[in-house]
N, C-alpha and C positions, 0 to 999 in steps of 0.2 A: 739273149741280147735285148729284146723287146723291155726286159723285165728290167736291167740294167740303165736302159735309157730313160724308162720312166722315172727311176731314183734319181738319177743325175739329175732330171726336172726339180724332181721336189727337193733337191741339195739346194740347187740353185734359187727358190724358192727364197730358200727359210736361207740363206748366205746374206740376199737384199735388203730380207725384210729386219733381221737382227743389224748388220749390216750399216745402216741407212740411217738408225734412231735415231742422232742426235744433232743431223743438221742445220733442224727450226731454230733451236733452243739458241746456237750461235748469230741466227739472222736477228732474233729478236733485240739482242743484246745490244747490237751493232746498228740497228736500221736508223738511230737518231741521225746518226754521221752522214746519212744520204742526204740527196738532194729533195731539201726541206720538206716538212711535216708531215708524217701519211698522216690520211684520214683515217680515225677511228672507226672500225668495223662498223657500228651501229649506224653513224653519219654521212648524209646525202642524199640523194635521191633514192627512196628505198620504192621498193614495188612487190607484189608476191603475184606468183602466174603458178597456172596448175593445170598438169599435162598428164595423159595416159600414157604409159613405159614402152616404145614402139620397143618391135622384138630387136635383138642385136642383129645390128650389120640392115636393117630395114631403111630403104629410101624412097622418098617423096617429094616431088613436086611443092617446092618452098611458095607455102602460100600470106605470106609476111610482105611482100612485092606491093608497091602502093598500099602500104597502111602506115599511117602516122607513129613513127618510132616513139616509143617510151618504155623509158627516159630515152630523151634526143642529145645529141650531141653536146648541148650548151650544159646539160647536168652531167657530164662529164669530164668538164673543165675543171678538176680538181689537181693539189699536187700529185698526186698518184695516177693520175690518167681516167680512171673511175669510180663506179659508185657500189652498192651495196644494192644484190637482188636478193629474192629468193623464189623454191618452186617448190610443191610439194610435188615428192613420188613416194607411192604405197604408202600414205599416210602420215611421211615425214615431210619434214620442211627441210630443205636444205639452200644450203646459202651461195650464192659466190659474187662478186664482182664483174661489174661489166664496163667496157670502154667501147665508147662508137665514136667513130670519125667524123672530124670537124665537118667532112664536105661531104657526110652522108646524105644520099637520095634513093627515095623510098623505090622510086621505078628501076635503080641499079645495080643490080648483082653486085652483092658485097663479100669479101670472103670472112673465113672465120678462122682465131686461132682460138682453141686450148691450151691454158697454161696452166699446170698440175704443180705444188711448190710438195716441197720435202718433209720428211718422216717431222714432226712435233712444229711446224710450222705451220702457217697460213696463206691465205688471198692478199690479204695486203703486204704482210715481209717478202713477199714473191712479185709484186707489184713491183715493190720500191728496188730490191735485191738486183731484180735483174732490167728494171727498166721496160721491160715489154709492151705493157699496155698503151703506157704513154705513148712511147715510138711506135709501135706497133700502128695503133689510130691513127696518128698525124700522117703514114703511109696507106691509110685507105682499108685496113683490116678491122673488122670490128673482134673483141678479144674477151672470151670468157674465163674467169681466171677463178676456178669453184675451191669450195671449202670441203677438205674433208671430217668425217666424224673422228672428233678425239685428235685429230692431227694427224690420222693413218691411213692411207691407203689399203684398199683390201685387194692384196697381190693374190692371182689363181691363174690358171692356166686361161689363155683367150677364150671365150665364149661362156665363161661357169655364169652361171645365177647369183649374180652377186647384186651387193645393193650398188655398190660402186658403182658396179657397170653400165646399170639401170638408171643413176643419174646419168649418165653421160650420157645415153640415148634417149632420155627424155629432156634432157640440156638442146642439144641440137635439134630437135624434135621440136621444141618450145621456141626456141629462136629464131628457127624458119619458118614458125607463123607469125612471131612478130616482127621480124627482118627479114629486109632481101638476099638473105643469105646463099651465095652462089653454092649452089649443091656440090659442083666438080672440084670447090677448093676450099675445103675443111682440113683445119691442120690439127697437130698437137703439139706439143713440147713439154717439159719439164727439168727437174733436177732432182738428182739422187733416186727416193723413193719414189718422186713425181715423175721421173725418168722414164723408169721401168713402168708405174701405170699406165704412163703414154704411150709406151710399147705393146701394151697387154689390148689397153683401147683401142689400137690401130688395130690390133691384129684380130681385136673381135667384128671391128665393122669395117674392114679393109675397102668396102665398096663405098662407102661413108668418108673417111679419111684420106686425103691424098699423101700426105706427107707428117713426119717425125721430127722434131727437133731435141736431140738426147743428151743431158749434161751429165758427166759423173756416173752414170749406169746404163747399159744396154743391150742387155741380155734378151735374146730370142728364143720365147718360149712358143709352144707349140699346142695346140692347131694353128697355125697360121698361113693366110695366104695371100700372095703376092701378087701384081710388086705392091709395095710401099718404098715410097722414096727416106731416105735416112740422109741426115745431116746430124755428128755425133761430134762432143768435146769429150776427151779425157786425160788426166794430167797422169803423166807418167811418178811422180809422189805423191799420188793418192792416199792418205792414209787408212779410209775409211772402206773404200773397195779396189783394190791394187788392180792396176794397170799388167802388171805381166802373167801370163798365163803359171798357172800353180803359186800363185802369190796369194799372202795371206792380209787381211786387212786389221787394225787393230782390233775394232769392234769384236772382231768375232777369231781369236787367235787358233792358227791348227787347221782351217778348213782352206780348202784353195780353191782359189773361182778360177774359170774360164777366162784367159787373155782377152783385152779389149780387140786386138788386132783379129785374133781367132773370132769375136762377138762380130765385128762387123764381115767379116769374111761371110758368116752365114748368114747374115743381111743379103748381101751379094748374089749367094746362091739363091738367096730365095727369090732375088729381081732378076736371075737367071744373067748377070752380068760376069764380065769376064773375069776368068780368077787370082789375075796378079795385077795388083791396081799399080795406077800413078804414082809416083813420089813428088814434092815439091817441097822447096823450104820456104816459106813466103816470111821468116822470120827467124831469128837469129832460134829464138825458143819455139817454135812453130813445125810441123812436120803435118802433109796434108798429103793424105791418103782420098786415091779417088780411082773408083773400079769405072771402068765404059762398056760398052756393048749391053746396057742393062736392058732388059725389056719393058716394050712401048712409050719408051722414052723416060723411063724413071733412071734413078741416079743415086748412088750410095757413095759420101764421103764421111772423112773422118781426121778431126784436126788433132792430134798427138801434139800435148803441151809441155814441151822437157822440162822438168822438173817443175809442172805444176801439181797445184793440191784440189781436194773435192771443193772444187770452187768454179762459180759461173764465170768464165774467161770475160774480162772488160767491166764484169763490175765495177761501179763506184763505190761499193761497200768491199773493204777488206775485210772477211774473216779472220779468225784469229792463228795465224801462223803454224803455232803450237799444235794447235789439235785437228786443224785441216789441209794445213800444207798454204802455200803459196799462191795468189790470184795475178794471174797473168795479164798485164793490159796490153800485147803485142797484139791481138785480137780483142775480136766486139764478138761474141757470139749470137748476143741479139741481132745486131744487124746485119751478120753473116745469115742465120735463119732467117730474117724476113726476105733478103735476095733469092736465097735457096728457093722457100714457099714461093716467091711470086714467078717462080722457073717451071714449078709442076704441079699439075691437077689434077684430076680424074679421067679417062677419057668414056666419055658417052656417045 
């Protein structure tokens, strides 16, 4: 049995990461039509900061608290919501974008989200895509939104030695010495391939991240430990990674993944919440699944989008029809997630 379980891991794996490939390449196409210019990667406020890789899932006393942000809020002010960082780990430079709040102040615990974009995408089509930085900030989050190498995510099981990882815990690590980053409410989110990283991040530093936010993929892989709070979209004409359980996705034809309902079900389990959640229709195409009794106050929901496609619900960018299915605007999932994150935190 043991033997069995493990392969269904690494089914699951290598389902996402095939899966998942071709997301960016439609965001890039499309990103003109949003609302006005992104900033070109290289332009803005740039800075480079360089931090030792704390171990996964390690936490400390944010000592960023009264120091002078930079870049501050006014180099922020861009269409996109922010600017162009970078940080070396283990002798790489790596890159991402940051957004800080208009009414940031240095003495006030600020929270943080992660936003991880899609398999051949980037930081700024993920900016503009879904909106988050900008909104995000304007509600008080400061929002780190990283690049990955090549435009790939490096999917493993929670805790591996990966370099991904090690950004991300020298990301947070870095930030809460330059920011008042409140410890108890570090978020993630993502879409597609960024989805599932976000998932993997939380599950490596569960004590670090309070909450999930999951577009398009959500699969719980394992060592993981709980709770983590889950807030999850997925469109039931996905084409890319199908929504019903034993459903095959084009990308990758012949292999069946795990149901999104089943996916978040063992979410649930793992917040020890109860096992037959809520139903609501808060929309004609809307279907909002919500498990209660979860432990120490965490909460796992899940908005089922009838006949939508791998697509960030509320975008103002449509994807292309054809090859992703349909973007739903009965829902905002960005500011569904920012209500969600500002509901739960860590407890200490």
């Amino acid at each position: 049995m043991k033997g069995r379980r493990r392969t269904a891991v690494v089914v699951v794996v290598v389902v996402v990461v095939v899966a998942l490939a071709a997301l960016g390449i439609a965001v890039a196409a499309v990103a003109a039509t949003g609302p006005g210019p992104a900033a070109p990667a290289g332009r803005g406020t740039t800075s480079s900061a360089s931090a030792s890789v704390a171990p996964a899932g390690a936490t400390s006393r944010p000592s960023g608290c009264g120091r002078v942000p930079v870049p501050g809020p006014g180099a922020t002010a861009t269409p996109t919501g922010d600017v162009v960082q970078s940080l070396q780990v283990d002798g790489l430079a790596r890159s991402y974008r940051l957004a800080v709040p208009a009414g940031y102040r240095p003495t006030m615990p600020t929270p943080l989200i992660l936003l991880f974009h899609g398999s051949g995408s980037d930081a700024v089509q993920t900016s503009i895509y879904t909106q988050m930085p900008r909104r995000a900030s304007r509600a008080g989050f400061l929002v780190a939104t990283p690049d990955a190498v090549s435009g790939q995510w490096q999917l493993s099981l929670p805790g591996a030695a990966t370099a991904d990882l090690a950004f991300v815990s020298a990301l947070i690590t870095d930030l809460s010495a330059r920011y008042c980053v409140d410890g108890a409410r570090i978020y993630a989110a993502g879409i597609s391939l960024g989805s599932e990283f976000a998932a993997i991040a939380a599950c490596t530093a569960s004590d670090r991240i309070a909450a999930i936010g999951l577009v398009a993929a959500e699969f719980l892989l394992r060592p993981c430990t709980g709770p983590i709070s889950v807030i999850a979209f997925h469109g039931t004409a996905d084409p890319i990674v199908a929504y019903a359980s034993g459903g095959t996705g084009v990308a990758l034809p012949g292999v069946h993944v795990i149901g999104v309902e089943q996916n978040l079900a063992q979410w649930a389990a793992l917040d020890d919440c109860s096992p037959v959640p809520k139903l609501l229709r808060p929309a004609s195409q809307v279907i909002r699944r919500s498990w209660a009794g979860c432990w120490t106050g965490s909460a796992v929901v899940l908005y089922t989008v009838v006949g939508g496609g791998h697509t960030w619900p509320g975008s103002p960018i449509t994807l292309p029809v054809a090859n992703y299915g349909p973007t739903t605007d009965q829902i905002d999932a960005t500011g569904l997630m920012l209500r969600f994150f500002e509901g739960h935190h860590l407890a200490r």
